[in-house]
C-alpha positions in Angstrom: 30.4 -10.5 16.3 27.3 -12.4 15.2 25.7 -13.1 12.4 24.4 -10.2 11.1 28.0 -8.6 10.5 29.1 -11.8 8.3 25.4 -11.4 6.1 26.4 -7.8 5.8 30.2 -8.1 4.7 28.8 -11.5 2.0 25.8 -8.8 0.6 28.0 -6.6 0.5 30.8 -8.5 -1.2 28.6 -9.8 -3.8 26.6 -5.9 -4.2 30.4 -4.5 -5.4 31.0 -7.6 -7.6 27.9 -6.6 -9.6 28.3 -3.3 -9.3 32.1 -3.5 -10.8 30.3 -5.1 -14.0 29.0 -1.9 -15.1 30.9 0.7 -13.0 34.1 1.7 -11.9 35.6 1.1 -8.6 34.5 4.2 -7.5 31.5 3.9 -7.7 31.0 0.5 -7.2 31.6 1.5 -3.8 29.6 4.6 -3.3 26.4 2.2 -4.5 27.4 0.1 -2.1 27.6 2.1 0.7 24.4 4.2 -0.6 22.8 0.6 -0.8 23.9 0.2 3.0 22.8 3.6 4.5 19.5 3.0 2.9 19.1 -0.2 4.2 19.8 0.7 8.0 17.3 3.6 7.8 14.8 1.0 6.3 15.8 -1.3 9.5 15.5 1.6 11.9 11.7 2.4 10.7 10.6 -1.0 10.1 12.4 -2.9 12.5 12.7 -0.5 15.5 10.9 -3.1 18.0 14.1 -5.4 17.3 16.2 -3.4 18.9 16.5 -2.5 22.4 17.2 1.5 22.5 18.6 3.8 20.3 22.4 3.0 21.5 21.9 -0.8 20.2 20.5 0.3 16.9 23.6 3.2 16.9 26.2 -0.1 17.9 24.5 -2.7 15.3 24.4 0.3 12.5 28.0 0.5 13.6 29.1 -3.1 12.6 26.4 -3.5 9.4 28.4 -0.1 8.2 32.0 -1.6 8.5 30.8 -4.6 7.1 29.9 -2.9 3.9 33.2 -0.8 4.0 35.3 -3.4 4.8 33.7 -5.2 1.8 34.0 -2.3 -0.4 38.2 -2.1 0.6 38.7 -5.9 0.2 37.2 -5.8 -3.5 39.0 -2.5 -4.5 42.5 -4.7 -3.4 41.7 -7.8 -4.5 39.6 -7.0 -8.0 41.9 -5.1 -10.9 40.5 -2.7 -13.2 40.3 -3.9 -16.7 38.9 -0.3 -17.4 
């Protein structure tokens, strides 16, 4: 894993946690992940040369995804609702 994955899963982290201070868990996480689809199809249109076919943008989407999920699942069991 490089660096990219730990940026991801800290944005993330951080997007939930401010999120969660005017929404529910719920959708906390769906901004989150919204946040993080929109982001990769940003990167895949502005960023395509960075990348060297369509499998490493697919593999590197991959790991920026689960990231953001794995984000998304650590706040949702570590934060409680107060709600």
């Amino acid at each position: 894993m490089d660096i990219d994955f730990y940026q991801h899963l800290f944005l993330a982290t951080w997007l939930f946690i401010i999120a969660h201070r005017w929404l529910h868990k719920k959708y906390s996480m769906m901004t989150v992940m919204g946040v993080a689809i929109l982001w990769e199809v940003a990167e895949y249109f502005y960023n395509l040369d960075a990348y060297t076919n369509l499998h490493h943008w697919k593999l590197d989407t991959l790991f920026d995804m689960g990231a953001a999920l794995l984000a998304c699942v650590f706040c949702v069991l570590i934060i409680k609702d107060t709600k």
